[in-house]
C-alpha positions in Angstrom: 123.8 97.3 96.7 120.0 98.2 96.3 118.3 101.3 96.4 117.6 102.6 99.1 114.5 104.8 99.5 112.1 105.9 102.3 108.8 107.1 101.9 105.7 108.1 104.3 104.0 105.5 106.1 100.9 107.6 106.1 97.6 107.2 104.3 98.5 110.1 102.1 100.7 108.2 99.3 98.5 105.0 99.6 99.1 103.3 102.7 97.1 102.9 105.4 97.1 100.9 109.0 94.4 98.2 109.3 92.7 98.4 112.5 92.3 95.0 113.7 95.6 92.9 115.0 95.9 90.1 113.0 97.9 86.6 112.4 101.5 86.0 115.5 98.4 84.5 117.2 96.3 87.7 117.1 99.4 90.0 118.0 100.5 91.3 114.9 101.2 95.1 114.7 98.4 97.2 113.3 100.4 98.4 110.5 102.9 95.7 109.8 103.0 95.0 105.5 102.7 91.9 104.4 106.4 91.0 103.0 107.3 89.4 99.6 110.8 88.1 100.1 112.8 86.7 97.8 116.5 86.4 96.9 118.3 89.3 95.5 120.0 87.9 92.6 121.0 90.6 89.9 124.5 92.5 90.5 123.8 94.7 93.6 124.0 98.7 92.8 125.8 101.1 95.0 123.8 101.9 97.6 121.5 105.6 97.0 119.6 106.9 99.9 116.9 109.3 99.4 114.2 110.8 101.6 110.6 112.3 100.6 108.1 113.5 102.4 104.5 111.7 102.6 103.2 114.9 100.0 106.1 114.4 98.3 103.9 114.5 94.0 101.6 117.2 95.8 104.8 119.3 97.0 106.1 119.2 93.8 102.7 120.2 91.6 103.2 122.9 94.1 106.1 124.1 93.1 106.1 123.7 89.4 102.8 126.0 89.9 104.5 128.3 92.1 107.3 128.6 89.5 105.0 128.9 86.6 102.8 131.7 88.1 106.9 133.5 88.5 106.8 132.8 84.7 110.3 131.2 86.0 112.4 131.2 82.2 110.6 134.1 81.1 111.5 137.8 80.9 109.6 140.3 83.1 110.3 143.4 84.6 111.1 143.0 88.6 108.3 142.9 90.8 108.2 144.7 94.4 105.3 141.6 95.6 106.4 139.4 98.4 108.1 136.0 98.3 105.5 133.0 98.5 104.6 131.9 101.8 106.8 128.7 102.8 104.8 125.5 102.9 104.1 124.3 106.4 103.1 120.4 106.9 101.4 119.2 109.8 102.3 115.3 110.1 99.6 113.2 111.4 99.3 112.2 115.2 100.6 109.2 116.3 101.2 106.9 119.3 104.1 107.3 121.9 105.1 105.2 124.3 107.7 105.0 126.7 111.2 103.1 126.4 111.9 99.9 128.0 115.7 100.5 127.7 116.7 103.2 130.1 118.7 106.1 128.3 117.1 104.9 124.6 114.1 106.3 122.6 110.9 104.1 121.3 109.8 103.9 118.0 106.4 102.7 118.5 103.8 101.6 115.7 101.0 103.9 114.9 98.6 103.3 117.3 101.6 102.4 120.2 100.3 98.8 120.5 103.6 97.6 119.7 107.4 99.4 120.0 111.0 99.0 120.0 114.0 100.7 121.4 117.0 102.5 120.0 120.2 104.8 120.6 120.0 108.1 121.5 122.3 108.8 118.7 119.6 106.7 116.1 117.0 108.7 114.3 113.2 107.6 115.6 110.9 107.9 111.8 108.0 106.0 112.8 105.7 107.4 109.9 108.6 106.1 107.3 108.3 103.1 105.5 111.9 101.7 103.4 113.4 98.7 102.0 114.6 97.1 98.8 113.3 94.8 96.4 112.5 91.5 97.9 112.3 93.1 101.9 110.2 96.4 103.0 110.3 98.0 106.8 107.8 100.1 108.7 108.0 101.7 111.6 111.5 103.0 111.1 114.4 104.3 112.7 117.8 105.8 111.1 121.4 105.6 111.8 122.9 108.4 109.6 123.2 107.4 106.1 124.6 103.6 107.1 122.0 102.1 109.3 118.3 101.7 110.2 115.7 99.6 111.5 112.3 98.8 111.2 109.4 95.9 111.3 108.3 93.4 108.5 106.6 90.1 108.1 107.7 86.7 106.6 104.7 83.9 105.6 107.1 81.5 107.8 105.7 79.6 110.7 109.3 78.4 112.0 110.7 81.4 113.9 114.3 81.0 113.1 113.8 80.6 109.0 111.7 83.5 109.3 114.7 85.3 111.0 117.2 84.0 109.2 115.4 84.7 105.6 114.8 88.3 107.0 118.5 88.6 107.4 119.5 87.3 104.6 117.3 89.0 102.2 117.9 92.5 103.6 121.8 91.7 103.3 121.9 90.9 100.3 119.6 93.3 98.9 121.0 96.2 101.1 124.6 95.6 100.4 125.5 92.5 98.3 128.3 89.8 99.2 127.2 86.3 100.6 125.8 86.9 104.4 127.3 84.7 106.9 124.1 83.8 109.0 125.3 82.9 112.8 123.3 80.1 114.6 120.0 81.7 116.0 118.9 82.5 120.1 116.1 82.0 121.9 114.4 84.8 122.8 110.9 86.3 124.1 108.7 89.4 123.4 106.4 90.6 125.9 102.5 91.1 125.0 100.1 93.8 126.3 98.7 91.8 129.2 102.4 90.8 130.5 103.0 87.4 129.3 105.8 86.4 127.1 105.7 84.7 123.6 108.6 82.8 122.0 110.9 84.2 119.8 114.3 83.9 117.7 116.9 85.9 117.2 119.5 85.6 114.1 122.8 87.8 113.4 124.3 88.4 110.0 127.7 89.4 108.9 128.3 90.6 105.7 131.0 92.2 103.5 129.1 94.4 100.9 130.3 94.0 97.0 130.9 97.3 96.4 131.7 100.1 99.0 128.6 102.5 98.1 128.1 105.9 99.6 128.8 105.1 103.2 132.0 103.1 102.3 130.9 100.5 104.7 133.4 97.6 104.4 131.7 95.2 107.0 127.8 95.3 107.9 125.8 93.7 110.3 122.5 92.7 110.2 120.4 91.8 113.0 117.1 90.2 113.3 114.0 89.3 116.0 111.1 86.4 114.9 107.8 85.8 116.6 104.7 84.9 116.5 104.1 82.6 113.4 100.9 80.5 114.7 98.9 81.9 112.0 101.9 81.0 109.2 103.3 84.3 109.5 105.7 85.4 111.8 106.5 89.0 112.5 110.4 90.4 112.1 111.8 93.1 113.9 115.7 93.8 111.8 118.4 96.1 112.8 121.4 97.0 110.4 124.4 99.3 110.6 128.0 99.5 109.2 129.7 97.5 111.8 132.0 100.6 112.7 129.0 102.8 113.5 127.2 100.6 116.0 128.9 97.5 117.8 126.7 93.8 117.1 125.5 93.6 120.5 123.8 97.1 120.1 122.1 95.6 117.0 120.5 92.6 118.9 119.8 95.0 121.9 117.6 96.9 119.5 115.5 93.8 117.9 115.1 92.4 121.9 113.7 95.3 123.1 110.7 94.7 121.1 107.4 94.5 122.7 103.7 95.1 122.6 102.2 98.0 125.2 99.6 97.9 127.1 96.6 100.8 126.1 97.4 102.4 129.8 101.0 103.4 128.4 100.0 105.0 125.1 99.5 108.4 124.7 98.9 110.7 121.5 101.1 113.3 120.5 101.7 115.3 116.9 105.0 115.6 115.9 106.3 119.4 115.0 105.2 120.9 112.0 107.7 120.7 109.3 108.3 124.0 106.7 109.4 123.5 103.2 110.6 126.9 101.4 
């Protein structure tokens, strides 16, 4: 299976939201990457999850200087001086918006014009971009170490290619095996103003090639399409072992996407985070 990593969405390490919505007919999210997808064809790895935070090569300059001021290695007598201060981080602000599905949390993009639903038992990491070679997800959300979800982009117009290449790409890259692709839905995602636009949703089934760390013997991969008037059509994809969360709960997740009107956005600044 591929590696895994997740990394800050923030400006800090190099990426940044562009302000004006562009292509799905003027409604794509603000922050939405512009995928590269293409088929995973070398021997999938086991699966390696690893988490950084957006200051992750400042954090560690810091370190290495705290250690060398120490003279870490070298002998000196003991010192009666305080321990360094801890390092407190202050994440930017971001959007919130309410959830559409009653007893779920929203992870909404960064400025809340767009936002999707999931468990109370999923992790929301909206400022977290992750993915694998071939397929990369913003805005995303966590299921332990064996599931996530986030948003992407395929340069499809046809809804259900883009849906199905989506799935497919992030199953094989995620855990290997030959995804069994199910015939697609219809669907619709609601913009700002109210009104609906089509959309298509596509379910995956897939028995990974090697175990990997979450010894996952049957995954499911779930995925939204829309937009696509401008030749690219936005993705929303949900993934989990299939013991952790049940197929329907998948496609529940990638429905609930919408866009949100300015009048139910609000600002808020996530909790500061210390690293000792």
């Amino acid at each position: 299976m591929g590696v895994f990593s997740r990394r800050s969405e923030d400006p800090a390490p190099g990426y940044e939201d562009n302000a004006a919505l562009r292509g799905f007919g003027g409604y794509e999210p603000a922050d939405a990457p512009r995928a590269r997808p293409k088929r995973i064809r070398a021997r999938p790895k086991p699966l390696k999850w690893r988490r950084a935070p957006w200051f992750g090569l400042v954090f560690i300059a810091l370190v290495a200087g705290v250690l060398n001021a120490l003279g870490v290695g070298k002998q000196h007598p003991a010192s009666s001086s305080p321990p360094p201060a801890p390092v407190v981080v202050t994440p930017s602000p971001r959007a919130a918006v309410p959830a559409a599905v009653a007893g779920w949390q929203s992870v909404a993009g960064r400025d809340g014009s767009y936002a999707y639903d999931v468990p109370p038992n999923w992790e929301p990491s909206p400022g977290t971009q992750h993915g694998w070679d071939g397929i990369r997800l913003i805005t995303s959300a966590f299921l332990a170490k064996c599931g996530g979800a986030g948003v992407t982009t395929e340069p499809l117009t046809d809804l259900d290619a883009a849906a199905r290449t989506a799935a497919t790409d992030l199953a094989t890259a995620a855990y290997g095996g030959s995804p069994q692709v199910g015939p697609g839905a219809d669907a619709q995602v609601t913009k700002a103003d109210g009104t609906a636009i089509p959309a298509r949703v596509v379910v995956a089934e897939v028995t990974p090639a090697a175990p990997g760390e979450c010894a996952t013997r049957h995954a499911v991969v779930a995925t939204l399409a829309f937009g696509g008037n401008s030749g690219t059509s936005g993705v929303v994809v949900a993934y989990a072992d299939s013991d952790r969360s049940a197929r329907e709960e998948l496609e529940r997740i990638v429905r609930s996407y919408r866009f949100v009107p300015v009048t139910d956005r609000s600002t808020t600044t996530p909790p500061p985070t210390t690293y000792r």
